[in-house]
C-alpha positions, 0 to 999 in steps of 0.5 A, a space after each residue: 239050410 236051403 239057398 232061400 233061406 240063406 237068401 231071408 237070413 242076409 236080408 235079415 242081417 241087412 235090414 238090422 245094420 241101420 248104419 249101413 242102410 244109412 249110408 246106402 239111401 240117405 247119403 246119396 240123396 242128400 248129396 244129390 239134393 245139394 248138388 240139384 239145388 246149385 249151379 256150375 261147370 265143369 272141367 277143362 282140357 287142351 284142343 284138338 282142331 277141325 278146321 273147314 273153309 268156305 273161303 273159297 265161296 264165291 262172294 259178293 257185295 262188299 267183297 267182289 274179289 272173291 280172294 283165297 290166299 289166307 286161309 291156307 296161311 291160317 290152317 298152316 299155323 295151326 298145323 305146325 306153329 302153335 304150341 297148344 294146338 293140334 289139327 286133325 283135318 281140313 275140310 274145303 268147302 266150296 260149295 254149300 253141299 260140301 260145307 254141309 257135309 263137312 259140318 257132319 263129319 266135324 260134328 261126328 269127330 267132335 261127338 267121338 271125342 277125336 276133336 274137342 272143337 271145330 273152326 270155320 273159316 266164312 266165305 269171306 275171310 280172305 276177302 276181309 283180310 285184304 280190304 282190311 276189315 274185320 275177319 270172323 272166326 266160328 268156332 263149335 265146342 264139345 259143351 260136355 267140357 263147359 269151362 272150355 268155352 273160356 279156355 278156348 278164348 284164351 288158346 285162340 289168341 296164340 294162332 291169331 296172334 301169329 297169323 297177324 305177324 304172318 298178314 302184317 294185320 293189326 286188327 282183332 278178329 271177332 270170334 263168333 260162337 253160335 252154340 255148345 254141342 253136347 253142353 248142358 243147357 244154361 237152364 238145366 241144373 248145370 252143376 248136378 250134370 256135370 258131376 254126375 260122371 265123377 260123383 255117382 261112380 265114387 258114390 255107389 262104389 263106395 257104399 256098395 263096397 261098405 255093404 259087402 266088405 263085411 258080409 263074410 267076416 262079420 258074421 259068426 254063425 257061418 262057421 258054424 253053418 259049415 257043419 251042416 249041409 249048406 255049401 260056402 258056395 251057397 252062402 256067398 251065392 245067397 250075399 251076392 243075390 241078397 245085396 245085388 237086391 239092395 244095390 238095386 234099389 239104391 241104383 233106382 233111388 238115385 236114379 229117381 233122384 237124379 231126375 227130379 232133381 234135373 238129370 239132362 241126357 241126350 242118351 238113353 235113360 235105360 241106358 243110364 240106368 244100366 250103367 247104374 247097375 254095373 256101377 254097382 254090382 262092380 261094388 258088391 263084387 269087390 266088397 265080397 272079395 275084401 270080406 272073404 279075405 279079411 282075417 277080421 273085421 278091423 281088417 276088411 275095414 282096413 282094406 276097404 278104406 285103402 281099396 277105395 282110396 287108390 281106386 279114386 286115386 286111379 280114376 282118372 278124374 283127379 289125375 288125368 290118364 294120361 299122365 299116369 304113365 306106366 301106371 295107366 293100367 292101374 285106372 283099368 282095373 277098377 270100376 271108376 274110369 270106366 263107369 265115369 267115361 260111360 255117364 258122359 258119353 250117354 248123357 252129355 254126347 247122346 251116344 249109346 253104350 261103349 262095348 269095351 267099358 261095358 265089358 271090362 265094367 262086367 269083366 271086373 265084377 266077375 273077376 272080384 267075385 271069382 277072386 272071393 269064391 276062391 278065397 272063402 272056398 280055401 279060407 279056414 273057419 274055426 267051428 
């Protein structure tokens, strides 16, 4: 048989597993609809700080004394008195240039993910602690973590309440935000957003895989088709073409959705779209592996179900990356972790694709369908 027709046949085989086309198309856009119609936030994390001072900005009306001796004492504490707190740098601006130039630098930082927020001390925040009046304190937070905005507030209380001991000050600051970078704005389908780097991944994985994971093993008459011409490298060739094909249309379905349903991306969406495709293929690759494997169908859905399980487990969204000690290269060898990194950076940070996830995303994909070349190509049939 010719790989077209190989190709026609996996369509057709396709096109009368009704389950599966179920599971392919109308679950991720119910599940889509549902999270498009709701609101909410997102998660939290712990802060590392930039701070940047303006404290030494000549000052006028109130303030003629032009003093500076506070805000030293307050970037000391954060630096080394503090128990939820790190700071990355200092920026001090004594001149409107410099303050400018030092917004940029923290907005890079905050935008490459190396701090998660950044303080600036006024012009007269010395000044205001020395007349006894009510200091301000700025702060810009990475918006993409939104439930941080509450989180901070509390975190703040911890410097300021040893910067108070340390100037002998009784009074509260006012803490002053003046916008969220990266943040979905408040009129945007927040909840839709903020999942989308945790759901879409788990959703086009799970279904790809479920296509795939019984492509090979399920079907009876490739045993037979051995005796004929047609080589086992061009059968997986003509599953991989046909639902890669399939994954595709469920990617643009789900990309559609997620924009009539309010999809916000500082990012490019042809970028998006890409991370969709990679997402999937990622899926049809090891679906192929578990059905070249499997002894029996039981066992592939077995395999599949445990397969999906630790690869949620290992995301890195349900159990932060960090925390996995020894096991971190567990969450680098499934698709999940990388996929969920890439749907943040390009729609809730504007920035363009990560090389490393982008390769190690392909590196995956190439890896699981080596694996399942080499393991149908070995793997005995009965006639």
């Amino acid at each position: 048989m010719t790989l077209s027709g190989l190709i026609q046949k996996e369509f057709n085989r396709i096109r009368s597993d009704r389950r599966t086309l179920i599971l392919l198309f109308v679950i991720p856009m119910i599940l889509i609809v549902i999270f498009g119609l709701t609101t909410g936030v997102g998660p939290t994390k712990f802060f590392t700080a930039a701070i940047i001072s303006q404290d030494e900005m000549p000052t006028y009306e109130n303030f003629p004394s032009n003093s500076s001796e506070y805000d030293e004492v307050f970037i000391s504490i954060i630096k080394y008195n503090t128990t939820t707190w790190d700071l990355y740098r200092s920026f001090n601006a004594t001149n409107s240039e410099e303050y400018n130039h030092a917004i940029n630098r923290c907005l890079t930082l905050l935008k490459n993910d190396l701090i998660d927020v950044f303080i600036v001390l006024p012009q007269n925040f010395s000044e205001s602690i020395a007349n006894n009046s009510n200091p301000v304190l700025i702060y810009y937070i990475d918006g993409s973590d939104r439930t941080a905005v509450s989180a901070i507030e509390v975190s703040l209380q911890e410097p300021i309440s040893l910067f108070r001991v340390a100037t002998g000050m009784l009074e509260n600051f006012t803490i002053m935000v003046p916008h969220l970078e990266f943040g979905v704005p408040s009129w945007e389908s927040q909840l839709l957003n903020y999942s989308l780097s945790l759901i879409l991944p788990i959703i086009i994985v799970g279904t790809t895989m479920n296509l795939t994971s019984l492509s090979i093993v399920a079907e009876g008459p490739l045993p037979r088709m051995l005796i004929t011409p047609t080589s086992k490298r061009d059968i997986l060739f003509s599953k991989l073409i046909a639902n890669t094909v399939i994954m595709i249309l469920q990617s643009t379905e789900i990309f559609v959705m997620t924009a009539f349903f309010g999809l916000y991306s500082l990012g490019s969406l042809f970028s998006f779209y890409l991370i969709l495709l990679m997402i999937g293929l990622s899926g049809v690759a090891i679906g192929l592996f578990i059905s070249a494997i499997s002894p029996t169908e039981q066992g592939a859905n077995q395999m599949y179900l445990m397969m999906f399980i630790v690869m949620i487990i290992f995301s890195g969204t349900l159990l932060p990356a960090e925390s996995l000690g020894g096991a971190r290269f567990l969450a680098d060898l499934f698709p999940l972790s990388h996929a969920s990194i890439l749907i943040t950076d390009v729609t809730l940070r504007g920035l363009s694709l990560n090389l490393e996830h982008v390769l190690s995303l392909l590196l995956i994909s190439m890896i699981f369908l080596f694996a399942a070349y080499v393991s149908y190509k070995f793997k005995k049939l009965e006639v």
